[in-house]
C-alpha positions as CSV (number, residue, x, y, z in Angstrom):
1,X,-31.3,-124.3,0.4
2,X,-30.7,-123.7,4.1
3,X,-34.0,-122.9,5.5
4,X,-36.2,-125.5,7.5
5,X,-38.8,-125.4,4.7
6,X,-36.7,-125.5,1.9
7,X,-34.9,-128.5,3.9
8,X,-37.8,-131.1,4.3
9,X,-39.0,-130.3,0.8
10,X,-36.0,-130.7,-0.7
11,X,-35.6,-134.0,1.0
12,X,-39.3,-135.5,0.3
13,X,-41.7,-135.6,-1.9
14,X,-44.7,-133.8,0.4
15,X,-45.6,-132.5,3.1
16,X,-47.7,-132.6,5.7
17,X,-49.2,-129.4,7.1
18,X,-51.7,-128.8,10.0
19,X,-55.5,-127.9,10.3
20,X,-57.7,-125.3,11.7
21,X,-56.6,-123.2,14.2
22,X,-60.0,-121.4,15.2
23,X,-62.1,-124.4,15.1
24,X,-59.9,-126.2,17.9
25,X,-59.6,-123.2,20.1
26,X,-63.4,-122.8,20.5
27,X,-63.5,-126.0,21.1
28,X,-61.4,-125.1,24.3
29,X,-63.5,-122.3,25.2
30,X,-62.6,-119.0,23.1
31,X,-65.8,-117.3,22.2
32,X,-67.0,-115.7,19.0
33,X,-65.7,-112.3,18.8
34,X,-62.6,-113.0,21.0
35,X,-59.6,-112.0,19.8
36,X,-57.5,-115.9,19.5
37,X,-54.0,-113.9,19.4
38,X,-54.5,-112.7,23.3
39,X,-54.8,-116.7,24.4
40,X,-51.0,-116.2,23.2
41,X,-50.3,-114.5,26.6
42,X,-53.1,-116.0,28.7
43,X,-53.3,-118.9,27.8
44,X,-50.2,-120.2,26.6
45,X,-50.9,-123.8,27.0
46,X,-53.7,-124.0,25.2
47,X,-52.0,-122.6,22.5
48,X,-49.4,-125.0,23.1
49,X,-51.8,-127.8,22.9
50,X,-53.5,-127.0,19.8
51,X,-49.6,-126.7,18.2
52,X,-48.9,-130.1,19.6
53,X,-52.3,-131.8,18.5
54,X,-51.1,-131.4,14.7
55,X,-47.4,-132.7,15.6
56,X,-49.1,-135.4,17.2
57,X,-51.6,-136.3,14.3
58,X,-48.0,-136.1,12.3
59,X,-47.6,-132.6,11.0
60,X,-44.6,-131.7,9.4
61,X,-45.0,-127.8,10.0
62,X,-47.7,-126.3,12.0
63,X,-48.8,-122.4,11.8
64,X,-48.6,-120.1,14.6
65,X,-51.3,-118.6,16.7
66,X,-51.3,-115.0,15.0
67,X,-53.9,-114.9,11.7
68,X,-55.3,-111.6,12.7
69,X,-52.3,-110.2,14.1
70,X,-52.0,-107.2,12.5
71,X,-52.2,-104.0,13.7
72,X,-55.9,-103.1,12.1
73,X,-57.3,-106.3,13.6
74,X,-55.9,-105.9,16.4
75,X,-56.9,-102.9,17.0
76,X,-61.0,-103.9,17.0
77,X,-59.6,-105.3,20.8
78,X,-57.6,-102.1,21.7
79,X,-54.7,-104.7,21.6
80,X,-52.8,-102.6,18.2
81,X,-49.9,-101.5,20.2
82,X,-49.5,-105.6,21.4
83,X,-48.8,-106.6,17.6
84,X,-45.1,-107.3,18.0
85,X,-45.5,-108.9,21.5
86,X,-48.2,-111.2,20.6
87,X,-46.7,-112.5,17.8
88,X,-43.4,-113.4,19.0
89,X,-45.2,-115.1,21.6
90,X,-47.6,-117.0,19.4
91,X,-43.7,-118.0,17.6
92,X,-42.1,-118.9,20.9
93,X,-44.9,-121.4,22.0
94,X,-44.5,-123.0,18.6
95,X,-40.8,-123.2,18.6
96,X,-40.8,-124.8,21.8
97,X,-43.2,-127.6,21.0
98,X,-41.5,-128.1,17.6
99,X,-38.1,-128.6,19.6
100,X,-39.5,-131.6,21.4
101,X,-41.0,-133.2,18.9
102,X,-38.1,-135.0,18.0
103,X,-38.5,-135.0,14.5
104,X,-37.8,-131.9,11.8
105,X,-41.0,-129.3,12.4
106,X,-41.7,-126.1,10.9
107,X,-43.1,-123.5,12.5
108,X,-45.2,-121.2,10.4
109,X,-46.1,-117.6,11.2
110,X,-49.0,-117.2,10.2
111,X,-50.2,-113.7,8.9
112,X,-53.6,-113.1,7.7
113,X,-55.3,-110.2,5.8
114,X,-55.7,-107.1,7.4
115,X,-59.3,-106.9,6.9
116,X,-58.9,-103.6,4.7
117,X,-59.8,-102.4,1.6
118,X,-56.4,-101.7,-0.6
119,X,-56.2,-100.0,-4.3
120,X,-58.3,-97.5,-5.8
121,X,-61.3,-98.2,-4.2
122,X,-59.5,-98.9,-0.7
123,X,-58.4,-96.4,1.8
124,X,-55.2,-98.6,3.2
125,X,-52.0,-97.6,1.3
126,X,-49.2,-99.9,-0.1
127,X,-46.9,-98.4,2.2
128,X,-49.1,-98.4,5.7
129,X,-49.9,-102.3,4.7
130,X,-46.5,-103.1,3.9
131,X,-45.8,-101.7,7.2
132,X,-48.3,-103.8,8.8
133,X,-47.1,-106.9,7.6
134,X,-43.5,-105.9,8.4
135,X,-44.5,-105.2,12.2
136,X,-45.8,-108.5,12.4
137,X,-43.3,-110.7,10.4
138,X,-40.8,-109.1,12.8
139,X,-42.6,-110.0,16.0
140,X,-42.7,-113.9,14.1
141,X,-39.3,-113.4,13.7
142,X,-38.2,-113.3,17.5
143,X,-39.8,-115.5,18.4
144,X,-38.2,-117.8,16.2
145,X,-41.0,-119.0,13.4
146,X,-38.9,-120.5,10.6
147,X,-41.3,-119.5,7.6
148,X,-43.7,-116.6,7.4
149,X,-47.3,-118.0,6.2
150,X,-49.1,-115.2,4.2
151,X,-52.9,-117.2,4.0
152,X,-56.4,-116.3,2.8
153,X,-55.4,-113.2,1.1
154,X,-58.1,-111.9,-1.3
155,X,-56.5,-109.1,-3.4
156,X,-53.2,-108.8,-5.0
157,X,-52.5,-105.6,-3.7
158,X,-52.6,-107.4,-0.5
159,X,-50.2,-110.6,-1.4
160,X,-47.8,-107.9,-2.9
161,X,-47.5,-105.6,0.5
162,X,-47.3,-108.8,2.4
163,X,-44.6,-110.2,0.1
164,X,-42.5,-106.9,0.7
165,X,-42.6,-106.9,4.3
166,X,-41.2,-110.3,4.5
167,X,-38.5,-109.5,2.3
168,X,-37.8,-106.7,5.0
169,X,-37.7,-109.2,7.5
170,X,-35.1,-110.7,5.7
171,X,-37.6,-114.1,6.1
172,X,-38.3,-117.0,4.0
173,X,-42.5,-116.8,3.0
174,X,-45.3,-118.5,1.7
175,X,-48.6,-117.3,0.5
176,X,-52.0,-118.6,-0.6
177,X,-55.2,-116.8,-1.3
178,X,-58.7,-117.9,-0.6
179,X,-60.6,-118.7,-4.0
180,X,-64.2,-118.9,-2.6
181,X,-66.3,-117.2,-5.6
182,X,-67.0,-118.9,-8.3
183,X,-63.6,-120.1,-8.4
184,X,-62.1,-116.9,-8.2
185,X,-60.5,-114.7,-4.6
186,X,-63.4,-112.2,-3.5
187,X,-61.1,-109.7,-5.8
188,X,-61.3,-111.7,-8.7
189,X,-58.3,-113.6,-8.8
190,X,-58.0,-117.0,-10.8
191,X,-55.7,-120.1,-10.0
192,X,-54.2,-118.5,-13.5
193,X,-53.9,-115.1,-12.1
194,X,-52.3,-115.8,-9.2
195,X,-49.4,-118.0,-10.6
196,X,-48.7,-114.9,-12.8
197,X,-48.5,-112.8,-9.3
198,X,-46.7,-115.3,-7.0
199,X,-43.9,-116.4,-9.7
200,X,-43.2,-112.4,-11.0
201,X,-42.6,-111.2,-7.6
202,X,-39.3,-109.7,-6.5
203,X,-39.2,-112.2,-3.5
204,X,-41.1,-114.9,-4.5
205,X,-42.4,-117.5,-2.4
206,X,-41.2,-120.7,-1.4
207,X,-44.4,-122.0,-2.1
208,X,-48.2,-120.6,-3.3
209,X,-51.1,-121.8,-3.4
210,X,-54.9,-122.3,-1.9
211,X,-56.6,-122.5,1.5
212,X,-60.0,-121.9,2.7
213,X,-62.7,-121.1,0.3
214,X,-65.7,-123.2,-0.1
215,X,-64.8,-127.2,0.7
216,X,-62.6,-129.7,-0.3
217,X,-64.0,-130.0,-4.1
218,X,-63.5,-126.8,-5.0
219,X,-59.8,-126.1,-3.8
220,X,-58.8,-129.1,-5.9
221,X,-60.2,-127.5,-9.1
222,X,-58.1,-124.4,-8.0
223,X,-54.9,-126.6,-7.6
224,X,-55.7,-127.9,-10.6
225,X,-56.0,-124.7,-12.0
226,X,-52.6,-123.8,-10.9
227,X,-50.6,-126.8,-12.0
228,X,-51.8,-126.5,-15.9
229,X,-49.8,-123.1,-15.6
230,X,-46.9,-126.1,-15.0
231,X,-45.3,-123.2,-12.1
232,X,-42.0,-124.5,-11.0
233,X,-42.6,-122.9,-7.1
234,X,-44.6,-126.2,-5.1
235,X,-48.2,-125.6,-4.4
236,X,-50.2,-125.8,-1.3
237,X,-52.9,-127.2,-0.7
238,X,-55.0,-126.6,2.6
239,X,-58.9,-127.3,2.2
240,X,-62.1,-126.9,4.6
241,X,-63.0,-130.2,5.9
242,X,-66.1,-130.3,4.0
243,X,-69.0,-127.6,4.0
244,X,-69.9,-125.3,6.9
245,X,-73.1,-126.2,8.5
246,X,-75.4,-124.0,11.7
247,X,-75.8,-126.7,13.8
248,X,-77.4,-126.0,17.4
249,X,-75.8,-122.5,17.4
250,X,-72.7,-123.8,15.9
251,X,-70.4,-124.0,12.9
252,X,-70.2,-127.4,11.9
253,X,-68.1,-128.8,9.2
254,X,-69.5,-132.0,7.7
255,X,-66.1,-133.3,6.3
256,X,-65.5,-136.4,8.0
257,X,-61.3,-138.0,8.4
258,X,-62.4,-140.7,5.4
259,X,-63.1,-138.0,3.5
260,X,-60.0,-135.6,4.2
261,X,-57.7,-138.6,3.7
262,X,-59.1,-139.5,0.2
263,X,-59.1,-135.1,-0.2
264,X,-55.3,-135.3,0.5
265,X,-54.1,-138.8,-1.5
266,X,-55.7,-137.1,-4.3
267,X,-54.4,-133.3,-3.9
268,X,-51.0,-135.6,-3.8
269,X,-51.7,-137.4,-6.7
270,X,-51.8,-133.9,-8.5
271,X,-48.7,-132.7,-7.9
272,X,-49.4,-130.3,-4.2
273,X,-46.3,-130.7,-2.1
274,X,-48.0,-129.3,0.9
275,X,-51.1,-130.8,1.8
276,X,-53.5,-129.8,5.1
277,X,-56.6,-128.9,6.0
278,X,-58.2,-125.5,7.1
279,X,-61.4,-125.0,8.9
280,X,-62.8,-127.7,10.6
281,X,-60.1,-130.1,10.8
282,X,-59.0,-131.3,14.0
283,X,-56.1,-133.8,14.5
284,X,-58.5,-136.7,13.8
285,X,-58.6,-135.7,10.3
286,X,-54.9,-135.0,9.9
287,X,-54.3,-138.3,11.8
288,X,-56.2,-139.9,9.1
289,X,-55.0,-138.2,6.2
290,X,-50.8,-138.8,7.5
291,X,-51.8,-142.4,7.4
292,X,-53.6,-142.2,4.1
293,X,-50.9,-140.2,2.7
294,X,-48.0,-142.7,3.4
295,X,-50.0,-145.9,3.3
296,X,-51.7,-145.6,0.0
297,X,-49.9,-145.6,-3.4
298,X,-49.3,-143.1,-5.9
299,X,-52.2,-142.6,-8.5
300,X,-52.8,-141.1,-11.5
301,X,-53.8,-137.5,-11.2
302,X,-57.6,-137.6,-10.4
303,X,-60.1,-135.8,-13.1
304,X,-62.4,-133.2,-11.8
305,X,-65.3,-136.0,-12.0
306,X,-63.6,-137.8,-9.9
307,X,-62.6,-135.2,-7.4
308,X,-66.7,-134.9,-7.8
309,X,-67.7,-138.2,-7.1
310,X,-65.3,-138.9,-4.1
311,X,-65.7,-135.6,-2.1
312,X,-69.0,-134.1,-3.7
313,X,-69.4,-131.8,-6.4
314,X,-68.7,-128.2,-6.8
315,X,-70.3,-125.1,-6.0
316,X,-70.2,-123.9,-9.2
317,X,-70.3,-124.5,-12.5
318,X,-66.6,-123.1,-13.7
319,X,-63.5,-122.6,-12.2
320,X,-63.5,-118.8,-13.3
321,X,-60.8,-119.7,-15.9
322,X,-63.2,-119.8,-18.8
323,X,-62.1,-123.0,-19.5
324,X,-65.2,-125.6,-19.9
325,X,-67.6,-126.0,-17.0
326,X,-67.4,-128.2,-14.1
327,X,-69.5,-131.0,-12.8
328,X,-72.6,-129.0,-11.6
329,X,-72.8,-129.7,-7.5
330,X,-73.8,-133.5,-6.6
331,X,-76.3,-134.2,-3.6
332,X,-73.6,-135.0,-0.9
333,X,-73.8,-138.5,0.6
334,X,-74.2,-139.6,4.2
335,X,-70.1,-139.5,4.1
336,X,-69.5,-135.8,4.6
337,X,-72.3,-135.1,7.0
């Protein structure tokens, strides 16, 4: 294995990744609607800062600047001839904190959905997406991101196109979906489904597995769901710091860095390799769930009531494997909020 990611997991038994990337740049000012992939060239240093908050906290990778930069997203802020530049820029920023950390960091490009409809009901083509994807992983590429990141992918048409245009890259990958119905993508994808798709790939990825979606209960069941298939790629595991909230004209997350600490000893204790968080967790939380992490002892892999009773029970009542029914949702305590 001679790839950065591939090193550090080869050489221990998890890892460490970072959390949101939208939350902390509105808290630096970006405003709904803004396009977060511009701050790439105007403001670099904030870009650099929210890179270095998670390497601080005690990342072991951190992803780039660059979710929506594709082409089609791009292009609702006339920027959809800028895909190549602001990724490689979003890359650069990252390579150069993760030099000086001095300690082994990844930097992850990330690449999200494209925001359009593939298949037979869809209008974007295999090939156009696979171009997409390909644009971008090559603008990640220069600017020297070590591992593409496909994330919160809904279709498999999707995961498919993006795992093609990294093999054009010539780039080592990962990809997870975001399970956030009922325990299935919005597509209809199950933890069981989307072992099938990420191990029978032509290129598969260096790891799959689950980020986003509903809160920190939830994305356990769908690990869970994905390590009864016993898949021999490691599994991600990157969950919302609790449960979105409107709070004085703002998205709050109620997860508190208790709670994401116990989230990641446990999503450990099940067999996830990588373990971060997604939206709403700052470097407080990852702070508090590195410490938790290498502090606290192995433990037996925790049941789904447990996963309930610690972090709050589900938002529904099966995992959308047929298999028996979850712990209905629990009235969350004063700890998440």
């Amino acid at each position: 294995m001679s790839d950065a990611l591939s090193r550090l997991l080869a050489d221990r038994p998890f890892l460490l990744t970072d959390g949101a990337t939208g939350t902390t740049l509105f808290n630096m000012g970006l405003q709904s609607g803004d396009a977060p992939e511009l701050w790439n060239d105007v403001h670099p240093d904030r870009i650099a800062a929210l890179y270095k908050g998670a390497v601080d906290a005690g990342s072991d990778l951190f992803l780039t600047n660059s979710f929506g930069g594709n082409a089609s997203r791009l292009k609702l802020h006339d920027a959809q001839n800028r895909v190549r530049e602001l990724n490689r820029k979003a890359a650069e920023i990252g390579r150069e904190v993760a030099d000086k950390a001095g300690r082994p960091v990844v930097v992850a490009g990330s690449m999200g959905p494209t925001g359009e409809i593939m298949g037979t009901i869809g209008t974007l083509s295999h090939e156009d997406a696979v171009a997409m994807f390909h644009e971008q992983a090559e603008g990640l590429k220069e600017g020297g991101a070590d591992v593409l990141w496909v994330e919160t992918i809904s279709a498999p048409e999707e995961y498919k196109a993006a795992a093609e245009a990294c093999a054009l890259a010539g780039m080592p990958w990962v990809g997870t979906m975001s399970f956030d119905t009922a325990g299935r993508t919005m597509m209809g994808v199950t933890s069981s489904d989307m072992v099938k798709l990420a191990t029978k790939l032509p290129t598969p990825p260096l790891a799959f597995g689950a980020n986003c979606g509903v809160g920190a209960s939830d994305l356990l069941r769908t690990v869970k769901g994905f390590l009864a298939e016993g898949p021999e790629i490691p599994v991600i595991a990157k969950g919302n710091a609790g449960i979105p909230k409107y709070v004085d004209g703002h998205i709050h997350y109620n997860g508190t860095p208790e709670l994401m600490a116990d989230y990641a000893c446990m999503a450990r204790d099940m067999g996830a390799r990588i373990i971060g968080g997604c939206c709403g967790t700052t470097p407080e939380h990852l702070a508090a769930m590195r410490e938790a992490l290498d502090t606290r002892p192995a433990a037996p892999a925790p049941t789904l009531e447990t996963i309930a009773e610690k972090l709050g029970g589900f938002s529904s009542a099966s995992d959308g494997t047929g298999d028996e029914p979850a712990p209905e949702r629990q009235r969350r305590g004063r700890r998440r909020g």
